[in-house]
PDBQT receptor file of N, H, CA, C and O in Angstrom, charges set to zero:
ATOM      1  N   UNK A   1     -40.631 -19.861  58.433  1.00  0.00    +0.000 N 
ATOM      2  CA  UNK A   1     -41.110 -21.041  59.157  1.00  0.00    +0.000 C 
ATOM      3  C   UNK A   1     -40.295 -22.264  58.761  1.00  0.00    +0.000 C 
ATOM      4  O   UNK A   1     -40.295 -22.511  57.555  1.00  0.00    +0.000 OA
ATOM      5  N   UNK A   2     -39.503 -23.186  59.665  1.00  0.00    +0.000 N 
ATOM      6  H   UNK A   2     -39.503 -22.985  60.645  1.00  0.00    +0.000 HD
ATOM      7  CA  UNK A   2     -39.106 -24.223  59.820  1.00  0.00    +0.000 C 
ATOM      8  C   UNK A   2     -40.265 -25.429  59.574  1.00  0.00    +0.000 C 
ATOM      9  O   UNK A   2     -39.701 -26.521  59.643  1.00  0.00    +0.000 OA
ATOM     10  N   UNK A   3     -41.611 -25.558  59.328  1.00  0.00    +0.000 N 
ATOM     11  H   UNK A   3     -42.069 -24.670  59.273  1.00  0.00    +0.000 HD
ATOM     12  CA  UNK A   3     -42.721 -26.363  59.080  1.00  0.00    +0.000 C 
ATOM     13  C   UNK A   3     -42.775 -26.658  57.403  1.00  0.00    +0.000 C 
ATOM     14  O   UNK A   3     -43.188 -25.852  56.569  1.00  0.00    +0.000 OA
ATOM     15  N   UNK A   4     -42.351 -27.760  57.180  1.00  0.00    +0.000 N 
ATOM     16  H   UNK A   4     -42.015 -28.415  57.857  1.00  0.00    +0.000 HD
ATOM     17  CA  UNK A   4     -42.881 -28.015  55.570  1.00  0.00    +0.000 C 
ATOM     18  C   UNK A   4     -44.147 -29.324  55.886  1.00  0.00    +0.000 C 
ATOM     19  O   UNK A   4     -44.266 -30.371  56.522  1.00  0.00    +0.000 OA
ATOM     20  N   UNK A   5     -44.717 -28.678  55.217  1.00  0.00    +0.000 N 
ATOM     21  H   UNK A   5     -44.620 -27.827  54.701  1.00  0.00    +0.000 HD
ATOM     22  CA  UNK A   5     -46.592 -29.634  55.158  1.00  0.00    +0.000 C 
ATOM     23  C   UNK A   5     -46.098 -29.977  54.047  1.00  0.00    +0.000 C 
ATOM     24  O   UNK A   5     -45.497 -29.272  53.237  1.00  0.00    +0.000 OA
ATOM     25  N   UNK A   6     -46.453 -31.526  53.977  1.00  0.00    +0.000 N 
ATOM     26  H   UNK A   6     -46.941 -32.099  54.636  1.00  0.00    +0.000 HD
ATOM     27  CA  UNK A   6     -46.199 -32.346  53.101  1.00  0.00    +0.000 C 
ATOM     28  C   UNK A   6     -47.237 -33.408  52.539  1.00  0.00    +0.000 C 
ATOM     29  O   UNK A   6     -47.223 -34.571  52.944  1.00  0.00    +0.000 OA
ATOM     30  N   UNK A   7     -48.250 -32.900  51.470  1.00  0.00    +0.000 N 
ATOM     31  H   UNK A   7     -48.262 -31.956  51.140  1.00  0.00    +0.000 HD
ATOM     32  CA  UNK A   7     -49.421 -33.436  51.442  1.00  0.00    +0.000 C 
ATOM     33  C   UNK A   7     -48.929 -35.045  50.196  1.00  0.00    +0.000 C 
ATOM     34  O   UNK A   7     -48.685 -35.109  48.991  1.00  0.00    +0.000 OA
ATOM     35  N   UNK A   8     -48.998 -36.354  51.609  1.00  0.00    +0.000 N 
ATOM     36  H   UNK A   8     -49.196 -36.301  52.588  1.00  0.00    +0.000 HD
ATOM     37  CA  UNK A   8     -49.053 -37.341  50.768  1.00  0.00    +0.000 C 
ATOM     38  C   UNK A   8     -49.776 -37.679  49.760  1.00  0.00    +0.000 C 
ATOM     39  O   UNK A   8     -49.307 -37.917  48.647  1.00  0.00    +0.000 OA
ATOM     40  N   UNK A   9     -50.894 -37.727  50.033  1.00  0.00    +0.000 N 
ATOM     41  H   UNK A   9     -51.275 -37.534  50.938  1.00  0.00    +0.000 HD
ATOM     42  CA  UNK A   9     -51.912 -37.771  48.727  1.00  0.00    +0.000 C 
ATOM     43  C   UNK A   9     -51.707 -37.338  47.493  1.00  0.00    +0.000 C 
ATOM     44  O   UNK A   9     -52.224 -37.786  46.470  1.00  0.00    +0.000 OA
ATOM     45  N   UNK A  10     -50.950 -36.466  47.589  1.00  0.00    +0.000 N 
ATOM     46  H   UNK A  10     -50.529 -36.103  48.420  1.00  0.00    +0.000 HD
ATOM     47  CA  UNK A  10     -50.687 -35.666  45.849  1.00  0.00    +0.000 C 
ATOM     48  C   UNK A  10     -49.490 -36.200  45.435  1.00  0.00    +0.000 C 
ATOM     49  O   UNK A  10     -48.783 -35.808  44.507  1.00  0.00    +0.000 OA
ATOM     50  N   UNK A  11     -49.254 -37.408  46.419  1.00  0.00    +0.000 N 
ATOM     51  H   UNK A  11     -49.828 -37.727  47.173  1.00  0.00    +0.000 HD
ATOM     52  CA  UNK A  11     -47.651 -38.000  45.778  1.00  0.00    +0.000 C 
ATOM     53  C   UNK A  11     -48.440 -39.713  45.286  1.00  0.00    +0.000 C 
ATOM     54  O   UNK A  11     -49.249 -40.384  45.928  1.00  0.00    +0.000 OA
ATOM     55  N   UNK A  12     -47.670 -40.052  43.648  1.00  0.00    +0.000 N 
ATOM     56  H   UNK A  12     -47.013 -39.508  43.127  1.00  0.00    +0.000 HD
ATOM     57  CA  UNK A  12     -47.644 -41.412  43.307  1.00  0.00    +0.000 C 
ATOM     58  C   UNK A  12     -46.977 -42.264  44.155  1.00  0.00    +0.000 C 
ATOM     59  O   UNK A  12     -46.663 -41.692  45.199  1.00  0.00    +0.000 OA
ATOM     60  N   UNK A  13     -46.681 -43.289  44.104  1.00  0.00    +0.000 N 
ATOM     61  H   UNK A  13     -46.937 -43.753  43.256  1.00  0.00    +0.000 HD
ATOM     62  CA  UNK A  13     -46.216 -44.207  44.478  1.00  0.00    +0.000 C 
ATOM     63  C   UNK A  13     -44.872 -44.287  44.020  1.00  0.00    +0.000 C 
ATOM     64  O   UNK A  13     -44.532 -44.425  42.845  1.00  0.00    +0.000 OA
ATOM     65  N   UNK A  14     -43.737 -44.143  45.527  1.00  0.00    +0.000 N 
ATOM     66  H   UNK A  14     -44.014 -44.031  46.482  1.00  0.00    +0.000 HD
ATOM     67  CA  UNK A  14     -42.574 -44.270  44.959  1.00  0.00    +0.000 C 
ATOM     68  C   UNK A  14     -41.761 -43.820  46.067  1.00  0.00    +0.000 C 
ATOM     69  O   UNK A  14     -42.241 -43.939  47.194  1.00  0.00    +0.000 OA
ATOM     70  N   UNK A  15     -40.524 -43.287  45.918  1.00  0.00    +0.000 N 
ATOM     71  H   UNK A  15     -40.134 -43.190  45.003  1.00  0.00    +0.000 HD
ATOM     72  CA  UNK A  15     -39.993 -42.838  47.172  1.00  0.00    +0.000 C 
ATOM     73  C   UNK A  15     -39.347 -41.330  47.193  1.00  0.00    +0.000 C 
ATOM     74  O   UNK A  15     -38.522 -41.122  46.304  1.00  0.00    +0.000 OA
ATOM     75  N   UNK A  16     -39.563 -40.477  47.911  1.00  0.00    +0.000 N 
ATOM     76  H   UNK A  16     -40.234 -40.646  48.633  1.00  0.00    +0.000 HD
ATOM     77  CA  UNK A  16     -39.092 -39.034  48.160  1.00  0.00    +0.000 C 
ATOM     78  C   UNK A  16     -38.388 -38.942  49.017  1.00  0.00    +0.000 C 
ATOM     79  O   UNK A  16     -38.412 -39.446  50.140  1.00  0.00    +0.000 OA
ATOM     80  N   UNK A  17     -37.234 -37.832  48.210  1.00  0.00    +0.000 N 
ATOM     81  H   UNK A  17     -37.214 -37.423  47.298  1.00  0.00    +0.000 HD
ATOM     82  CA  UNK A  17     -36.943 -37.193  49.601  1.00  0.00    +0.000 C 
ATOM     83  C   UNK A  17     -37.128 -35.541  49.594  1.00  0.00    +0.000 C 
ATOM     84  O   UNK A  17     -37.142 -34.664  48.730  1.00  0.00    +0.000 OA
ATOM     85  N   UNK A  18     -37.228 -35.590  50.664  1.00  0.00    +0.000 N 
ATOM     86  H   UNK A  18     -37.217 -36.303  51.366  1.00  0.00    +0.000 HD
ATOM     87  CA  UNK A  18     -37.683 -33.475  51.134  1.00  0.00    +0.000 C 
ATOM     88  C   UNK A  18     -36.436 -33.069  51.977  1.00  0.00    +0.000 C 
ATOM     89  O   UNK A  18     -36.190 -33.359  53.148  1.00  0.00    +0.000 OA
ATOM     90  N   UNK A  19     -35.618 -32.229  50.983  1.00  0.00    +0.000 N 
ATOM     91  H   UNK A  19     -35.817 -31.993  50.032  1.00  0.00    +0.000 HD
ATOM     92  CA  UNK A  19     -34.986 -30.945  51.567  1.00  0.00    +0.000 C 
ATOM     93  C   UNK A  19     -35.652 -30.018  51.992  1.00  0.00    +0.000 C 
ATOM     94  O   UNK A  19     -36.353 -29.120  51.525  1.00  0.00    +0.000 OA
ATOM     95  N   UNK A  20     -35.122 -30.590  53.559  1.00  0.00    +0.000 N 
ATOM     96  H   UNK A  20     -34.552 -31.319  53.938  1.00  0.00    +0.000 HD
ATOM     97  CA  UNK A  20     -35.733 -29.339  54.799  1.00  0.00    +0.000 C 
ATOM     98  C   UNK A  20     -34.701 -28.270  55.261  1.00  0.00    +0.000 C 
ATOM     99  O   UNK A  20     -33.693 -28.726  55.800  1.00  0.00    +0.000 OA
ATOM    100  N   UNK A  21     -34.795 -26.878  55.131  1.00  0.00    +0.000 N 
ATOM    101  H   UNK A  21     -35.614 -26.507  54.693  1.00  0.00    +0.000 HD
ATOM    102  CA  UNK A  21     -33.170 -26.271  55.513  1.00  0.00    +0.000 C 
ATOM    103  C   UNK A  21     -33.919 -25.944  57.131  1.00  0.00    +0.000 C 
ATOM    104  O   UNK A  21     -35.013 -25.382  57.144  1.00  0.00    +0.000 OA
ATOM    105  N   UNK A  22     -33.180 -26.377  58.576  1.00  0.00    +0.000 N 
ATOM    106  H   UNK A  22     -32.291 -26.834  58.566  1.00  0.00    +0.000 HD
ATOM    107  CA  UNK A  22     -33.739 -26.057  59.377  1.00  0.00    +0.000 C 
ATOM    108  C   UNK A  22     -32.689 -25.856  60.632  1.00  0.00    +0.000 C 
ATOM    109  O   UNK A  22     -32.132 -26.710  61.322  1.00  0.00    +0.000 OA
ATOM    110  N   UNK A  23     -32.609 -24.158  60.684  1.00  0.00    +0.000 N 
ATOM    111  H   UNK A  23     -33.062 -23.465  60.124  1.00  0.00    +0.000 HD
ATOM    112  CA  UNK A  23     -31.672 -24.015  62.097  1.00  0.00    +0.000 C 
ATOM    113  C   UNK A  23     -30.616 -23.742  61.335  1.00  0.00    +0.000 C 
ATOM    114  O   UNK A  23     -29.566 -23.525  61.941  1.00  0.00    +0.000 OA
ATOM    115  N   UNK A  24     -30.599 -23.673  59.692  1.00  0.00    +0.000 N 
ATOM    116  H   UNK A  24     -31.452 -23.849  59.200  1.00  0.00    +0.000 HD
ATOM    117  CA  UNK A  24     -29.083 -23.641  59.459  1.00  0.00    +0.000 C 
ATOM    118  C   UNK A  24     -27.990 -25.074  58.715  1.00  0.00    +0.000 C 
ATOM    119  O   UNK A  24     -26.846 -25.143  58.266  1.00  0.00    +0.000 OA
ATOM    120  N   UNK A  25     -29.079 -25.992  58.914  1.00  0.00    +0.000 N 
ATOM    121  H   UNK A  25     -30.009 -25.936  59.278  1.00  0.00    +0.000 HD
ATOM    122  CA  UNK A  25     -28.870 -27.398  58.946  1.00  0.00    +0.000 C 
ATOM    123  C   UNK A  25     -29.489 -27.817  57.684  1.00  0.00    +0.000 C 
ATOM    124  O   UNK A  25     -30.709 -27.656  57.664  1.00  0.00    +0.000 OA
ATOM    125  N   UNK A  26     -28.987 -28.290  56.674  1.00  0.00    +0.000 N 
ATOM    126  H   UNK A  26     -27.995 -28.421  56.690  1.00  0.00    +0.000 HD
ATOM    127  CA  UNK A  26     -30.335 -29.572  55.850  1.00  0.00    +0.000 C 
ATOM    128  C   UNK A  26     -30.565 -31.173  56.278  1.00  0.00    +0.000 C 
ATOM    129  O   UNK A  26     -29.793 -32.128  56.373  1.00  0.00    +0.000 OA
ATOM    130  N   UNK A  27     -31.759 -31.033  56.455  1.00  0.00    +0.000 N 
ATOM    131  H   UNK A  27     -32.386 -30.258  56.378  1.00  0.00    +0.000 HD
ATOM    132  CA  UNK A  27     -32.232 -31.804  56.606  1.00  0.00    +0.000 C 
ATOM    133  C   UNK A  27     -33.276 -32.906  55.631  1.00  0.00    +0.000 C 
ATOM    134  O   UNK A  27     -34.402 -32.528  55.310  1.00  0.00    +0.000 OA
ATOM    135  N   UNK A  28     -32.808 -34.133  55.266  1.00  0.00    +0.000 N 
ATOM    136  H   UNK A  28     -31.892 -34.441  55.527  1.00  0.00    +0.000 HD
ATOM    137  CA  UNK A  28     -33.440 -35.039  54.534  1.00  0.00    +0.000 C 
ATOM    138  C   UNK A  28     -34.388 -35.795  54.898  1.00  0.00    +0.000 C 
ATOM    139  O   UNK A  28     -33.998 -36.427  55.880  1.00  0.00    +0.000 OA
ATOM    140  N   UNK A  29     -35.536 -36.096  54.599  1.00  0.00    +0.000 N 
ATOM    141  H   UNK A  29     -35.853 -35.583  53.802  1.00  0.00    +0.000 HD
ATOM    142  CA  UNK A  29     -36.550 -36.624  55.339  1.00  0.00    +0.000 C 
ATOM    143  C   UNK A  29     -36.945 -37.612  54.142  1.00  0.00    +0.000 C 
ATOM    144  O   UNK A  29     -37.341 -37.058  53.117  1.00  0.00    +0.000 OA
ATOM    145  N   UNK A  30     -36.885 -38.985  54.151  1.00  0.00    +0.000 N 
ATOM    146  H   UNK A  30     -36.563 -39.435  54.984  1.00  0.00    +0.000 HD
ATOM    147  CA  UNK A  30     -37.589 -39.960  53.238  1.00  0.00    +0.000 C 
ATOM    148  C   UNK A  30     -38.452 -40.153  53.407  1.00  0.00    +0.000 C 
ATOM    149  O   UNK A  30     -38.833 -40.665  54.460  1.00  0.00    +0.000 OA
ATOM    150  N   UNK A  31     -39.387 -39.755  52.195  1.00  0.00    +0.000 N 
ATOM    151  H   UNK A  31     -39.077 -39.340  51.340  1.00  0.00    +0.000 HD
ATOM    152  CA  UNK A  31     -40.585 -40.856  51.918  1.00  0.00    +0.000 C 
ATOM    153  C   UNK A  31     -40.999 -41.525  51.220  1.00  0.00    +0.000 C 
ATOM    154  O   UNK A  31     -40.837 -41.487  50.001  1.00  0.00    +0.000 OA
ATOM    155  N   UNK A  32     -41.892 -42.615  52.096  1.00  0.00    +0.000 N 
ATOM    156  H   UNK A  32     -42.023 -42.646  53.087  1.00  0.00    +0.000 HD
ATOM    157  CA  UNK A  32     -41.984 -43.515  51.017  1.00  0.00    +0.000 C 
ATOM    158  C   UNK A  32     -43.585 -44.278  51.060  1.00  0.00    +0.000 C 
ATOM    159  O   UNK A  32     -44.171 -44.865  51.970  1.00  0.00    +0.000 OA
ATOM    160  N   UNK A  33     -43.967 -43.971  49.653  1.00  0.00    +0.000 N 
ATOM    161  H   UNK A  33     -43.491 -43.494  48.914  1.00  0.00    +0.000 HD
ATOM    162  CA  UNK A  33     -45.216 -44.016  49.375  1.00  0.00    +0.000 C 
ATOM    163  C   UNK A  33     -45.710 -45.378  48.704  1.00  0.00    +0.000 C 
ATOM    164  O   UNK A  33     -45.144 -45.628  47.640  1.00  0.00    +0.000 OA
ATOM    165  N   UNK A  34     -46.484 -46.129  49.051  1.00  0.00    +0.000 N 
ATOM    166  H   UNK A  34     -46.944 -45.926  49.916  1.00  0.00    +0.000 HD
ATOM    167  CA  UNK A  34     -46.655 -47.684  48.740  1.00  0.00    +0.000 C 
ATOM    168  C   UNK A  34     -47.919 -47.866  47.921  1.00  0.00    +0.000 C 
ATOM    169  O   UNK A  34     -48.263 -48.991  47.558  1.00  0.00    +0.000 OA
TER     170      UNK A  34
């Protein structure tokens, strides 16, 4: 599965990023938690 669930709540305050491998591709997705 190409789907990563990404439960904010269990993250502090700060900023992420999530390696997504998708299609072959990585993909970076920032987050950012306030």
């Amino acid at each position: 599965s190409n789907t990563a669930n990404v439960n904010i709540k269990s993250f502090s305050k700060g900023i992420y990023f999530v390696h997504i491998i998708q299609n072959n591709n990585r993909v970076v997705k920032k987050i950012v938690v306030e």
